[in-house]
N, CA, C and O of each residue as an XYZ file, in Angstrom:
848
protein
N     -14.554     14.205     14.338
C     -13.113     14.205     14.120
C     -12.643     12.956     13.395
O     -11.533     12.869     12.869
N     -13.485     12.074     13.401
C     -13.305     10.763     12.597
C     -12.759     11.186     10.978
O     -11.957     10.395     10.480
N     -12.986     11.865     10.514
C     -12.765     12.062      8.955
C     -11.429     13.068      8.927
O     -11.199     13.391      7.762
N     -10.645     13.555      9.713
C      -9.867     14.121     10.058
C      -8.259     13.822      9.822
O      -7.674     13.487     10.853
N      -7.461     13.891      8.635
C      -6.270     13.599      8.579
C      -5.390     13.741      9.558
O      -5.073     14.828     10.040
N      -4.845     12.385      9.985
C      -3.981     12.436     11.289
C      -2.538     11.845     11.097
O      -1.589     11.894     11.879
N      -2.639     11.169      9.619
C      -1.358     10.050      9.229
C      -1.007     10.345      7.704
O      -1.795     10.627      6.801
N       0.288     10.217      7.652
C       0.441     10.060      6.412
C       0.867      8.236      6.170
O       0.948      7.455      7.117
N       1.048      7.921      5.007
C       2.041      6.907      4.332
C       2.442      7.042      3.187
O       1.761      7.306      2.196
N       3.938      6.812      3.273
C       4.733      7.570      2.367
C       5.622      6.067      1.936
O       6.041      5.183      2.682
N       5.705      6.199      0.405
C       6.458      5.770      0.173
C       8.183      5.786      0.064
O       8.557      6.880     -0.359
N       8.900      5.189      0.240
C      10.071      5.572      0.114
C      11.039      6.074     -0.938
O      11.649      7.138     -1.037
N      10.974      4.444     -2.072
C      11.506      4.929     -2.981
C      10.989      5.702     -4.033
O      10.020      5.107     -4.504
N      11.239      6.941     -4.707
C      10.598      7.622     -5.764
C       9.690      8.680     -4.956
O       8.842      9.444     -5.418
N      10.066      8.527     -3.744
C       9.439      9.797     -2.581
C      10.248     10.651     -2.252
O      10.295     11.802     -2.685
N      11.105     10.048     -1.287
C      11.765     10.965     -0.131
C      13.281     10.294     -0.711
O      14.179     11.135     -0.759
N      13.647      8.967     -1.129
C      14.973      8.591     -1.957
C      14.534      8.038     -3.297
O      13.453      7.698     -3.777
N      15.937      8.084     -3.767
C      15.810      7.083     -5.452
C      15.439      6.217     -4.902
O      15.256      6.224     -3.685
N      15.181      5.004     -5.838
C      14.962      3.897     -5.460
C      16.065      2.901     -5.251
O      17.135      2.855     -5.859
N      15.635      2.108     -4.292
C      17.175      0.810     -3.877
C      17.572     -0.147     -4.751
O      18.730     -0.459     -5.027
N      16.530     -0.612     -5.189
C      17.912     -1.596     -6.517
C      17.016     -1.943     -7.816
O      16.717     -3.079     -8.185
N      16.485     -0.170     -8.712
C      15.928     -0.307     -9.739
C      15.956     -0.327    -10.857
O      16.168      0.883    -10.947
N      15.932     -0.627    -11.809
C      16.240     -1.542    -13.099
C      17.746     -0.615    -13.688
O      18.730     -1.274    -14.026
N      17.780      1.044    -13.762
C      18.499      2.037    -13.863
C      19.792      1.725    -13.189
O      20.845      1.864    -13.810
N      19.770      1.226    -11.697
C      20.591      0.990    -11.311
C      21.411     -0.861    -11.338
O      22.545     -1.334    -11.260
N      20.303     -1.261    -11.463
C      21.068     -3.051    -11.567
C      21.691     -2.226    -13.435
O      22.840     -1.816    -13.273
N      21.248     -1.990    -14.778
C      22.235     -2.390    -15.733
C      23.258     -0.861    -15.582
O      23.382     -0.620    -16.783
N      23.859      0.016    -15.023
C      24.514      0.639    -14.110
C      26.100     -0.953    -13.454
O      27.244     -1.253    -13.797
N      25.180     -1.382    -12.530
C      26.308     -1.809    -11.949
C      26.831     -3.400    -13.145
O      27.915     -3.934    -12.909
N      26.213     -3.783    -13.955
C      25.953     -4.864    -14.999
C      27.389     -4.054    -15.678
O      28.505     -4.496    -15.406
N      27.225     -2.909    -16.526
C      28.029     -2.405    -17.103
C      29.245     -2.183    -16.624
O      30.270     -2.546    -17.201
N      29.191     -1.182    -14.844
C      30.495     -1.501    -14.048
C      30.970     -2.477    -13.951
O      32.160     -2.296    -14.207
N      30.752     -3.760    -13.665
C      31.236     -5.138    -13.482
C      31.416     -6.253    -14.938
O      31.878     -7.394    -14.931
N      31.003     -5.646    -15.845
C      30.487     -6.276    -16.950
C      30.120     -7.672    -16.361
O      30.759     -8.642    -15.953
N      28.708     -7.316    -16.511
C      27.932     -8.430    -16.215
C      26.823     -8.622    -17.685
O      26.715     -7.761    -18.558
N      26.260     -9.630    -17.675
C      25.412    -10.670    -18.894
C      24.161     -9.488    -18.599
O      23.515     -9.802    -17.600
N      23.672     -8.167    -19.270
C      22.198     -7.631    -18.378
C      21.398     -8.515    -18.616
O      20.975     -8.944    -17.543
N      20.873     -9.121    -19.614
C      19.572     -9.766    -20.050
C      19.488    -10.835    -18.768
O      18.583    -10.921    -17.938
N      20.562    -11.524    -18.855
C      21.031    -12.811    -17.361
C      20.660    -12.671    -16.093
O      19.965    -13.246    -15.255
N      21.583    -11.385    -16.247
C      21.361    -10.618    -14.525
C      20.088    -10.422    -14.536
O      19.433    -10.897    -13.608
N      19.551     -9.817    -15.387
C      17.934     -9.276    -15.115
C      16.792    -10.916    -14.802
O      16.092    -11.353    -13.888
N      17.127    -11.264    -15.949
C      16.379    -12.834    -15.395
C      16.509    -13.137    -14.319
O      15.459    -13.227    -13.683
N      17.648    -13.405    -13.671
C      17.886    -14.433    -12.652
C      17.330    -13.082    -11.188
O      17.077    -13.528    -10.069
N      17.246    -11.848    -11.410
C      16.728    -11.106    -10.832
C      15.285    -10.673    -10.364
O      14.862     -9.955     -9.458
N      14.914    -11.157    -11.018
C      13.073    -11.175    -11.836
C      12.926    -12.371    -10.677
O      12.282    -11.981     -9.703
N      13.397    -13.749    -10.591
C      13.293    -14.960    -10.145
C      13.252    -14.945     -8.600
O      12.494    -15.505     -7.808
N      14.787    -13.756     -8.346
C      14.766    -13.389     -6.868
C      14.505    -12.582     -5.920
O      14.555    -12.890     -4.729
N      14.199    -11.464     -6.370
C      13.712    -10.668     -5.653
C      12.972    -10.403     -4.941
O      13.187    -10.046     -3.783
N      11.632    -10.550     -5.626
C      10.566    -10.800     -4.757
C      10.536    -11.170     -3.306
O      10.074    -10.604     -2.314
N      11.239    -12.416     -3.513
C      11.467    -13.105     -1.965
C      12.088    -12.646     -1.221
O      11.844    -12.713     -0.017
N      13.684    -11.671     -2.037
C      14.453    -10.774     -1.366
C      14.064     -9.615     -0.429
O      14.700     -9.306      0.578
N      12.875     -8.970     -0.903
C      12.163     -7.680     -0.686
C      11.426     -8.036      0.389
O      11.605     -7.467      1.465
N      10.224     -9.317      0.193
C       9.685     -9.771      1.178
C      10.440    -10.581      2.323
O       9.801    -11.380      3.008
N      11.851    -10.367      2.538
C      13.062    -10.728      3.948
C      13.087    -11.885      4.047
O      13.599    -12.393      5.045
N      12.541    -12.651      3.042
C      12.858    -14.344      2.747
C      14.278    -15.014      2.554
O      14.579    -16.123      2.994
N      15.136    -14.146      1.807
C      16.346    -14.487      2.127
C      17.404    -13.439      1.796
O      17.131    -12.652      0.889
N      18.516    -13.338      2.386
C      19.394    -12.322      2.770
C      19.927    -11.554      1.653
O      19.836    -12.141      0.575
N      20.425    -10.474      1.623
C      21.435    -10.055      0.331
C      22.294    -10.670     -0.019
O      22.518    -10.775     -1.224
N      23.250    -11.431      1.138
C      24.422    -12.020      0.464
C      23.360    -13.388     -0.068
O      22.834    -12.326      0.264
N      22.968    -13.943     -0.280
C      21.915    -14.812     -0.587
C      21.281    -14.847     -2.528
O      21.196    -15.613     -3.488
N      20.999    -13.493     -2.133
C      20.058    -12.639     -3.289
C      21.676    -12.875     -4.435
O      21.769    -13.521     -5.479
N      22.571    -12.192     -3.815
C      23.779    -11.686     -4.352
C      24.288    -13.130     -4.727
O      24.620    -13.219     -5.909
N      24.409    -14.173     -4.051
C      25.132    -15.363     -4.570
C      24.593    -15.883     -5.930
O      25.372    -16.322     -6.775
N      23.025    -15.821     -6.166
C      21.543    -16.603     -6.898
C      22.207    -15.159     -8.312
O      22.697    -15.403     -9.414
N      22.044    -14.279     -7.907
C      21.819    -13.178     -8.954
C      23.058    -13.019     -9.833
O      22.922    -13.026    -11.056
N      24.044    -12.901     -9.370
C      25.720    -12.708     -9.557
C      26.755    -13.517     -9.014
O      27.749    -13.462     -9.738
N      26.889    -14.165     -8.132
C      27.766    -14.832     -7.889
C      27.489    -16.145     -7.845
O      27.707    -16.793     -6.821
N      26.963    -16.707     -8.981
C      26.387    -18.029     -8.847
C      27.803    -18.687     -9.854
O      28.007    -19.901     -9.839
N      28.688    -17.765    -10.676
C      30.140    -18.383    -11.007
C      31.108    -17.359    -10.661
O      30.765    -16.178    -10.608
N      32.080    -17.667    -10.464
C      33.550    -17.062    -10.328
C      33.379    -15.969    -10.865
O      32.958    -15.944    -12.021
N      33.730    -14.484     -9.999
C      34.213    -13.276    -10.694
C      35.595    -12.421     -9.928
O      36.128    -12.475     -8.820
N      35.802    -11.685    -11.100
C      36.649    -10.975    -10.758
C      36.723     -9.878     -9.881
O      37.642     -9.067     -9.771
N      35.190     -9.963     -8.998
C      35.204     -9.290     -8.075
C      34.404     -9.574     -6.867
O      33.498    -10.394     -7.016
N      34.563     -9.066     -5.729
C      33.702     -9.670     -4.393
C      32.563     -9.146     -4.432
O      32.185     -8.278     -5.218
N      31.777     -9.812     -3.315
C      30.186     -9.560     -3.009
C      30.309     -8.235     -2.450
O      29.487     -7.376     -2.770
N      31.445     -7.927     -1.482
C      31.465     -6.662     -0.862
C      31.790     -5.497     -1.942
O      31.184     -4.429     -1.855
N      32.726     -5.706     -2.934
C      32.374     -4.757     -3.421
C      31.075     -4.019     -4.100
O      30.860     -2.808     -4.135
N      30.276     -5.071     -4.627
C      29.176     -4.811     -5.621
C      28.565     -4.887     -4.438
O      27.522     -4.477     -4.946
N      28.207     -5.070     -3.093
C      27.133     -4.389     -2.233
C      27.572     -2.887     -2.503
O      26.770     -2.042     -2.903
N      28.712     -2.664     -2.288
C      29.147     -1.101     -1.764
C      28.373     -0.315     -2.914
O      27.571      0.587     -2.676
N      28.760     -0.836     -4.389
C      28.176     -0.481     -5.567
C      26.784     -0.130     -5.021
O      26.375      1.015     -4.828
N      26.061     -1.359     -4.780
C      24.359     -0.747     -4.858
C      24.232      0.162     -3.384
O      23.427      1.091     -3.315
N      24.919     -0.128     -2.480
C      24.466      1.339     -1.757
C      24.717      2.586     -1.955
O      24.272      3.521     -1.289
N      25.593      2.658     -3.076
C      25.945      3.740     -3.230
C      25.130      5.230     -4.363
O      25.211      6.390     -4.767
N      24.427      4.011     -4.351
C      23.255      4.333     -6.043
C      22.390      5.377     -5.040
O      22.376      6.578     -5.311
N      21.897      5.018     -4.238
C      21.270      5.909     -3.608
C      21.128      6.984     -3.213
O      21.844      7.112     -2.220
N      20.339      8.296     -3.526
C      20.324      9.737     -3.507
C      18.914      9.839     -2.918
O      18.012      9.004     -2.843
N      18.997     11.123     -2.523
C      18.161     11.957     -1.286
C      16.707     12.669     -2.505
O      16.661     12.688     -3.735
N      16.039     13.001     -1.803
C      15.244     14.255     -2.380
C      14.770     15.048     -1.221
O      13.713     15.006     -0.592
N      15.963     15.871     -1.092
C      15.814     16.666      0.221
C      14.601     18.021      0.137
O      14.063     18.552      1.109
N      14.440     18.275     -0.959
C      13.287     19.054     -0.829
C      11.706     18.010     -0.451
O      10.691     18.663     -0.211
N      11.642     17.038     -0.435
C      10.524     16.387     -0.803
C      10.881     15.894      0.899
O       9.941     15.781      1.686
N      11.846     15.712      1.198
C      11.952     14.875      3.155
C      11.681     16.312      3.811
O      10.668     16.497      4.484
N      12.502     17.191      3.617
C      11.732     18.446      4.181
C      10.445     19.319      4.302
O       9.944     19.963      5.224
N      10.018     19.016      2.632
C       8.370     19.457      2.927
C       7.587     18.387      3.818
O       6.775     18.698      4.689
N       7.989     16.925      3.433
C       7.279     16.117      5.136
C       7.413     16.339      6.341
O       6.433     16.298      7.085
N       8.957     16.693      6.908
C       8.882     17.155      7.950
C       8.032     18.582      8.385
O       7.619     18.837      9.516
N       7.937     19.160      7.557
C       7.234     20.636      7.880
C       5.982     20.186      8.027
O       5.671     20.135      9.217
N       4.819     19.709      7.012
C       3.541     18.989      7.433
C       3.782     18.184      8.475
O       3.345     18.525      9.574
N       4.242     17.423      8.391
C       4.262     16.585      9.935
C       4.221     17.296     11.423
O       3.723     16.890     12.474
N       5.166     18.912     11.014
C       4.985     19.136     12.810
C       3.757     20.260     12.100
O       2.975     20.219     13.050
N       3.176     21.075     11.237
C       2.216     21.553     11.275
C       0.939     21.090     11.460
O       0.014     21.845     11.760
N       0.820     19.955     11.311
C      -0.392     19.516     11.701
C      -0.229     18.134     12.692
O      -1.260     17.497     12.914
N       0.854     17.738     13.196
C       0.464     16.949     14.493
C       0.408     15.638     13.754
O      -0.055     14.695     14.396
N       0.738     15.447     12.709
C       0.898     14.016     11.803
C       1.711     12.683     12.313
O       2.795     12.904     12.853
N       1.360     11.565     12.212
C       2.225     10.356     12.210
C       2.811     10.215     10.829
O       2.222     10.304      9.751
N       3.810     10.030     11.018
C       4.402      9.460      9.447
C       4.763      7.946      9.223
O       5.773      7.521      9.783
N       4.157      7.270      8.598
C       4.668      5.531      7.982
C       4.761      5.495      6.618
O       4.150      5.782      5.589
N       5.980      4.931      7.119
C       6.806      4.437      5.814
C       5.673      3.097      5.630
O       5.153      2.394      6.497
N       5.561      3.077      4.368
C       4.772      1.684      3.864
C       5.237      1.390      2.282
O       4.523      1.678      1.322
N       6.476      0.807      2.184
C       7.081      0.464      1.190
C       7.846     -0.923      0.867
O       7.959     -1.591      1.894
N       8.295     -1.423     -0.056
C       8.954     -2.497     -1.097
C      10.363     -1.698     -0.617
O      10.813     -0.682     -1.148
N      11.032     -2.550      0.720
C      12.442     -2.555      0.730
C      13.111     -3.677      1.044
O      12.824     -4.547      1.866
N      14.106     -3.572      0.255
C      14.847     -5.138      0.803
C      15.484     -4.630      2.451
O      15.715     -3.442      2.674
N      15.681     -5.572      3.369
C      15.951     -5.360      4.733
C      17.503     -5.006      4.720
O      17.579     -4.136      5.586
N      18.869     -5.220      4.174
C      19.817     -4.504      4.231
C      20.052     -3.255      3.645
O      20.906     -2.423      3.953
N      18.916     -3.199      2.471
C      19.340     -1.662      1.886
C      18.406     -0.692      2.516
O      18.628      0.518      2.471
N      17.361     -1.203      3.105
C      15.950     -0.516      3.997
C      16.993      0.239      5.196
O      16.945      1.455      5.379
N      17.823     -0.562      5.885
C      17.970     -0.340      6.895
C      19.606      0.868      6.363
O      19.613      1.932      6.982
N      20.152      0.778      5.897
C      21.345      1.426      4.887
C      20.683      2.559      4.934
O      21.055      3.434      5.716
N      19.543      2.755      4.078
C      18.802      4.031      3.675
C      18.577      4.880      4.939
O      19.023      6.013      5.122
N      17.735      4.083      5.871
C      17.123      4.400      7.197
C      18.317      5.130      7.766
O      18.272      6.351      7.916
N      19.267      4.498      8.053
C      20.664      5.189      8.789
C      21.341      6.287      8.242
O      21.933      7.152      8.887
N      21.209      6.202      6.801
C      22.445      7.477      5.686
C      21.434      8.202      5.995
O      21.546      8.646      7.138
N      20.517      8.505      5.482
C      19.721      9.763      5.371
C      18.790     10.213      6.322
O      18.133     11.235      6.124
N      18.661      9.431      7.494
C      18.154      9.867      9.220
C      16.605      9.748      8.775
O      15.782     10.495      9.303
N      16.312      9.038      8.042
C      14.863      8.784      7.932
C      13.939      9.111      9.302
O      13.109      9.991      9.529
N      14.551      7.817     10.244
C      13.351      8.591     11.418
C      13.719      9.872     12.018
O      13.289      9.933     13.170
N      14.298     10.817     11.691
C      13.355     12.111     11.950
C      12.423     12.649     11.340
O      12.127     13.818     11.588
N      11.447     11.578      9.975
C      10.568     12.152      9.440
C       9.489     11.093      9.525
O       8.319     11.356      9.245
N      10.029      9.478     10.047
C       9.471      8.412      9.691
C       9.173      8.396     11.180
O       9.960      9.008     11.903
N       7.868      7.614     11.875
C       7.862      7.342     12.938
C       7.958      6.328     13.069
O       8.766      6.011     13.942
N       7.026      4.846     12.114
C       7.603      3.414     11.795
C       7.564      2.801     10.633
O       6.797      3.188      9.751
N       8.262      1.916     10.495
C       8.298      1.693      8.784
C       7.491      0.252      8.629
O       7.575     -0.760      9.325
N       6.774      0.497      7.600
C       6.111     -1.111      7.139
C       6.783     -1.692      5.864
O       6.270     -1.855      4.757
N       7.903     -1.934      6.226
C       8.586     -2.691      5.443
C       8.353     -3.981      4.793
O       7.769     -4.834      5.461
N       8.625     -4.194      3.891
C       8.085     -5.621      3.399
C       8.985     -6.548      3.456
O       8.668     -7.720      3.256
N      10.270     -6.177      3.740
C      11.480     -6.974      4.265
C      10.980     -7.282      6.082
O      10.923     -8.386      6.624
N      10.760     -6.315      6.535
C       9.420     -6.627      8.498
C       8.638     -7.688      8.225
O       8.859     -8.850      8.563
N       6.876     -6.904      7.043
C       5.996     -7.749      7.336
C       5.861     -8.964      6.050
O       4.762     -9.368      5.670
N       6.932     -9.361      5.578
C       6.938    -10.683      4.546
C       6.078    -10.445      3.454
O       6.261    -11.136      2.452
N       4.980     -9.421      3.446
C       4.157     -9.055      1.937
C       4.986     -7.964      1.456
O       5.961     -7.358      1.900
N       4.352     -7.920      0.513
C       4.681     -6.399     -0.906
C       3.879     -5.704     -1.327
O       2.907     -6.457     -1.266
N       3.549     -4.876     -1.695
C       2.591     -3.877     -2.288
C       2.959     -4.692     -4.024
O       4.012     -5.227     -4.371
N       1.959     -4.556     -4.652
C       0.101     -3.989     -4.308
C      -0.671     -5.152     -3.510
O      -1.881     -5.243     -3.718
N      -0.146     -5.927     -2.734
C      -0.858     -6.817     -2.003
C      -1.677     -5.981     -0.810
O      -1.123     -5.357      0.095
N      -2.999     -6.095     -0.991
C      -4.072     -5.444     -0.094
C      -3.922     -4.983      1.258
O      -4.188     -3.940      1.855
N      -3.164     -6.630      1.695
C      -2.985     -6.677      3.155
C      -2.121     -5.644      3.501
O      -2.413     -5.183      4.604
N      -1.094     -5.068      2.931
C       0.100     -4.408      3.353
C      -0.048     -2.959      4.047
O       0.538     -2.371      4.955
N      -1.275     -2.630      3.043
C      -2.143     -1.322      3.871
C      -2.776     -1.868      4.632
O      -2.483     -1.454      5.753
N      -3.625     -2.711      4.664
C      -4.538     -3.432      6.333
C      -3.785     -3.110      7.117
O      -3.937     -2.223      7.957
N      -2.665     -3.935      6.911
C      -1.838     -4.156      8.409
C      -1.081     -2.753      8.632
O      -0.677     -2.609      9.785
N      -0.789     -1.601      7.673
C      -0.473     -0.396      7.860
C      -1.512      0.247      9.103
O      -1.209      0.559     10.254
N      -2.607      0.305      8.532
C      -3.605      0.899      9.060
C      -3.846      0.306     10.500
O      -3.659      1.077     11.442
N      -4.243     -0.987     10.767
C      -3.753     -1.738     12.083
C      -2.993     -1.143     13.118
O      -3.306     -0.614     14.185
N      -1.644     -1.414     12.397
C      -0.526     -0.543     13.464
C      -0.679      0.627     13.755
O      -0.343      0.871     14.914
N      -1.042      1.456     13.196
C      -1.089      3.135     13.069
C      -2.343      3.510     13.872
O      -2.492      4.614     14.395
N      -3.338      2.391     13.936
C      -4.044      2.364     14.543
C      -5.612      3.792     14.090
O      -6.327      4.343     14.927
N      -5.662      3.979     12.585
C      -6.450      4.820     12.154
C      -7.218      4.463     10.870
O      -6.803      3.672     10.022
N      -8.403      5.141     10.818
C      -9.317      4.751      9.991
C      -8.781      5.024      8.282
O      -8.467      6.155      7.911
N      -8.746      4.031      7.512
C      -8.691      4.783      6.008
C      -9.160      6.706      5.614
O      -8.473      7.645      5.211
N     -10.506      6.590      5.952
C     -10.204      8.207      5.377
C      -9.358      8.849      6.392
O      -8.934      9.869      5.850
N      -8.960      8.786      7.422
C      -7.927      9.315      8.287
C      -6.374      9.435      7.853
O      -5.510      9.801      8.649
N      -6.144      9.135      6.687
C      -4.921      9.177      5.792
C      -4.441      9.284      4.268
O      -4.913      8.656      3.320
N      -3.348     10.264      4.239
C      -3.316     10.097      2.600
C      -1.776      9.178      2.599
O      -1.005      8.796      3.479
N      -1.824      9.087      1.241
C      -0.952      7.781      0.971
C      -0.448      8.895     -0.323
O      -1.126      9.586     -1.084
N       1.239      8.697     -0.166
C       1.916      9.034     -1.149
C       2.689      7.942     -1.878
O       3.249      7.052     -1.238
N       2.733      8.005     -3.407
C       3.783      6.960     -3.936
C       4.018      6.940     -5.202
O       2.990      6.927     -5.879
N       4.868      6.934     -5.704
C       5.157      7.580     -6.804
C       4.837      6.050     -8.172
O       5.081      5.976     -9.376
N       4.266      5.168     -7.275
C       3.833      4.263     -8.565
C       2.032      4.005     -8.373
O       1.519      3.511     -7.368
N       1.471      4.360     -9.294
C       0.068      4.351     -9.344
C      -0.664      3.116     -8.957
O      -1.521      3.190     -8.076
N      -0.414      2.057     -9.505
C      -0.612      1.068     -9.313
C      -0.819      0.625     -7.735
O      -1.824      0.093     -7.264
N      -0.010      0.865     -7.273
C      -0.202      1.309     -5.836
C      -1.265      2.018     -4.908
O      -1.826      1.695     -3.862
N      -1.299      2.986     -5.632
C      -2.280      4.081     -4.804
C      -3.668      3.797     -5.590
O      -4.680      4.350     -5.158
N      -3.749      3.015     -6.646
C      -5.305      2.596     -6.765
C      -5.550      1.630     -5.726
O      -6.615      1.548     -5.115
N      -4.496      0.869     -5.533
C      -4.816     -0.341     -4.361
C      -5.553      0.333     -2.794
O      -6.472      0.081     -2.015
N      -4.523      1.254     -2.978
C      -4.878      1.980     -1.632
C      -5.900      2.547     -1.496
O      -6.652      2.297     -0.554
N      -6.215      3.644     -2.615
C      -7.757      4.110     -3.116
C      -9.138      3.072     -2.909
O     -10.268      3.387     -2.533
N      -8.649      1.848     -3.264
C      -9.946      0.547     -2.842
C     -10.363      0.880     -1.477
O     -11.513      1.105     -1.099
N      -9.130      0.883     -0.686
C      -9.809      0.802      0.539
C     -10.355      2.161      1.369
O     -10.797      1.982      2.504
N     -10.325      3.603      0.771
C     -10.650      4.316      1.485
C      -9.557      5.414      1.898
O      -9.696      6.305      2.736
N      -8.515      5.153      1.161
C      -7.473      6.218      1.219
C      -6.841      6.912      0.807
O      -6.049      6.491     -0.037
N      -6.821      8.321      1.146
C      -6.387      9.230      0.175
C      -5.443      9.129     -0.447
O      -4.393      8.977      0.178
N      -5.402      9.164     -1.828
C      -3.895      8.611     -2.255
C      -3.418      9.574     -3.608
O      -4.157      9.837     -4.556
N      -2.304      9.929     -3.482
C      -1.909     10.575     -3.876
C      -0.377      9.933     -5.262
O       0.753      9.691     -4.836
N      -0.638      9.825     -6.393
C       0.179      9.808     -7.378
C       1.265     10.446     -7.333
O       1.221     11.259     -8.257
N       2.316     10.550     -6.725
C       3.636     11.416     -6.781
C       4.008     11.653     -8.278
O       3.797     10.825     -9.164
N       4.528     12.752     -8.442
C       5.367     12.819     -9.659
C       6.617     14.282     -9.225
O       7.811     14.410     -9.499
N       5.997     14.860     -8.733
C       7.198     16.337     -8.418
C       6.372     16.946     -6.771
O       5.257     16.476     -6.544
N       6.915     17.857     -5.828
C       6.687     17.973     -5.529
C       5.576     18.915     -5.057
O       4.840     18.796     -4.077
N       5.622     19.764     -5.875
C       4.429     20.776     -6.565
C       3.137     20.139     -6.794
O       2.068     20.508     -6.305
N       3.302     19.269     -7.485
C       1.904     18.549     -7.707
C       1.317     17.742     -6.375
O       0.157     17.340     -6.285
N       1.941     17.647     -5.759
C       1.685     16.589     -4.123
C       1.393     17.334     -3.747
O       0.196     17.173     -3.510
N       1.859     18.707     -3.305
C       1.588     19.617     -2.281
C      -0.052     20.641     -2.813
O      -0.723     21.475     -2.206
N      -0.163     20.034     -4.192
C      -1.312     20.693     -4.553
C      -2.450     19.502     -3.851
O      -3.268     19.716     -2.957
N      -2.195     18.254     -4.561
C      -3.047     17.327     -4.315
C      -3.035     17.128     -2.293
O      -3.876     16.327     -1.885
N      -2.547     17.506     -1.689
C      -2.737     17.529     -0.477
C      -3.559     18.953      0.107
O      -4.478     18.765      0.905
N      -3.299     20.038     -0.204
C      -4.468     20.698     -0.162
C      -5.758     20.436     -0.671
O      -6.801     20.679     -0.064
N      -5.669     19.929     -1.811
C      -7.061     19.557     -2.219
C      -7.788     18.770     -1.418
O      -9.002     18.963     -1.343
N      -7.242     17.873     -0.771
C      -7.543     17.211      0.154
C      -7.772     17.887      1.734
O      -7.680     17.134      2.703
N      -8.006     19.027      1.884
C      -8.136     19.928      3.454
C      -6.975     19.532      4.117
O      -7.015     19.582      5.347
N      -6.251     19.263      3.738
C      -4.968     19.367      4.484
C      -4.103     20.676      4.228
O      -3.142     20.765      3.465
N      -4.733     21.826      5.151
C      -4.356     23.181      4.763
C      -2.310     23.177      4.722
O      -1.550     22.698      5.564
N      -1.966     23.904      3.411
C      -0.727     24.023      4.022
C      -0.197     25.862      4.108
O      -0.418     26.746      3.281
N       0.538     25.941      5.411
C       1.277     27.580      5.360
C       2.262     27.514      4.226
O       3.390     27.022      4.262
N       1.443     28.288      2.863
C       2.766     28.530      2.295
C       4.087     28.638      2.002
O       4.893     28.064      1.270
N       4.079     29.822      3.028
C       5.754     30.399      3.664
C       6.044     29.651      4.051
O       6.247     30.194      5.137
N       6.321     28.672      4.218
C       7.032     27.629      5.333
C       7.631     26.501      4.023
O       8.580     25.740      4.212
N       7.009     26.572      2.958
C       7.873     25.892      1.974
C       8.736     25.847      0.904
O       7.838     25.308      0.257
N       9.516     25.900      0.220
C      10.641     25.860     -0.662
C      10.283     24.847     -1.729
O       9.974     23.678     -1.498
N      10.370     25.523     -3.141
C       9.761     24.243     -4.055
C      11.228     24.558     -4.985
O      11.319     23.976     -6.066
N      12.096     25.265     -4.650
C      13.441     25.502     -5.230
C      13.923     23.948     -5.104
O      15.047     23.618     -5.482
C-alpha cells in the first residue's frame, strides 16, 4: 500500500483561484490609481519576496511599493482594489472536492501566498472545505521552487513522495517536485489534469464530473 495515492498538493493560485497579486493585476490597479508601472514593478520585484515569505506585513509591502510618497488615495482603498482581483475556478474546486471524497484523499495547499491575501482567499471562497492544511509560505517563511517547501509538505502530511500528486499550474515548480519523487502534474485546463491523474491510477467515476 506504500505506492498508493493518499494526498494531493494543490496549488492555489492558477488552480482552484486567479492568482493574488500577479503582474495582470498589479499594472490593472497602476492604471486605476495611475501609478509609475515600470516603478511600481521595480520597487515590487525588491519586495515581495519577503512579503510572500510573512517577513513583513501588507501595510508594510504597501508603504515600500506605493506609498512611499503622498497620494491621492489610501492604503485601504488599494488593499480593497487587490482583493478584489480575485476570482474562483469553480469547476476546478469542485472536481477536487469530488476526488477527495472518492478516494479518501488529504488535500494541501502548498503554495506562494502572501498571509493577508492567503487568508482573504481562504475565507471568500471556503477553501477549507476542499483544503485540509495549507503550506503557506507566508506560515513556513520559504517559497517554491525552494526544495524544502515540499520536504516540509511531505513531513506534515506525514506521506511518502510517490504517495502524492502535486498540481500547479507553473512548471517550474512541478519539476522541483518531480526531483523528489512526486507525481506532478502541469496544470493548464481542467481536462488535461483530470487526464494526467488517471494516467497516474488514480481511477476517476466519470459521471460524477462536469468539464462544462
Amino acid at each position: 500500500m506504500k505506492n498508493k495515492i493518499t494526498t494531493l498538493f494543490l496549488d492555489i493560485g492558477g488552480v482552484l483561484l486567479s492568482d493574488g497579486w500577479g503582474h495582470n493585476f498589479r499594472h490593472k490597479a497602476a492604471v486605476h490609481f495611475n501609478l509609475d508601472i515600470p516603478e511600481m514593478e521595480a520597487r515590487h520585484k525588491l519586495f515581495f519576496a519577503t512579503y510572500e515569505e510573512g517577513k513583513i506585513t501588507l501595510a508594510e509591502y504597501l508603504k515600500r511599493v506605493v506609498f512611499y510618497r503622498n497620494r491621492n488615495f489610501t492604503p485601504e482603498s488599494f488593499r480593497d482594489f487587490m482583493f478584489a482581483q480575485t476570482t474562483s475556478h469553480p469547476d476546478m474546486i469542485n472536481f477536487i472536492k469530488k476526488l477527495k471524497k472518492q478516494h479518501g484523499l488529504q488535500v494541501v495547499a502548498v503554495s506562494n501566498e502572501a498571509r493577508e491575501l492567503n487568508e482573504f482567499r481562504i475565507q471568500t471562497f471556503h477553501l477549507k472545505e476542499v483544503i485540509d492544511f495549507f503550506i503557506s509560505s507566508c506560515y513556513v517563511h520559504i517559497r517554491k521552487p525552494d526544495v524544502e517547501m515540499f520536504r516540509l509538505a511531505l513531513d506534515i502530511a506525514c506521506v511518502q513522495p510517490e504517495q502524492v500528486i502535486y498540481i500547479d499550474d507553473v512548471e517550474l515548480f512541478t519539476e522541483v517536485a518531480s526531483e523528489l519523487g512526486i507525481k506532478s502534474i502541469h496544470h493548464i485546463d481542467l481536462i488535461s489534469t483530470s487526464n494526467h491523474i488517471k494516467s497516474m491510477i488514480l481511477p476517476i467515476e466519470e459521471n460524477e464530473f462536469s468539464y462544462a
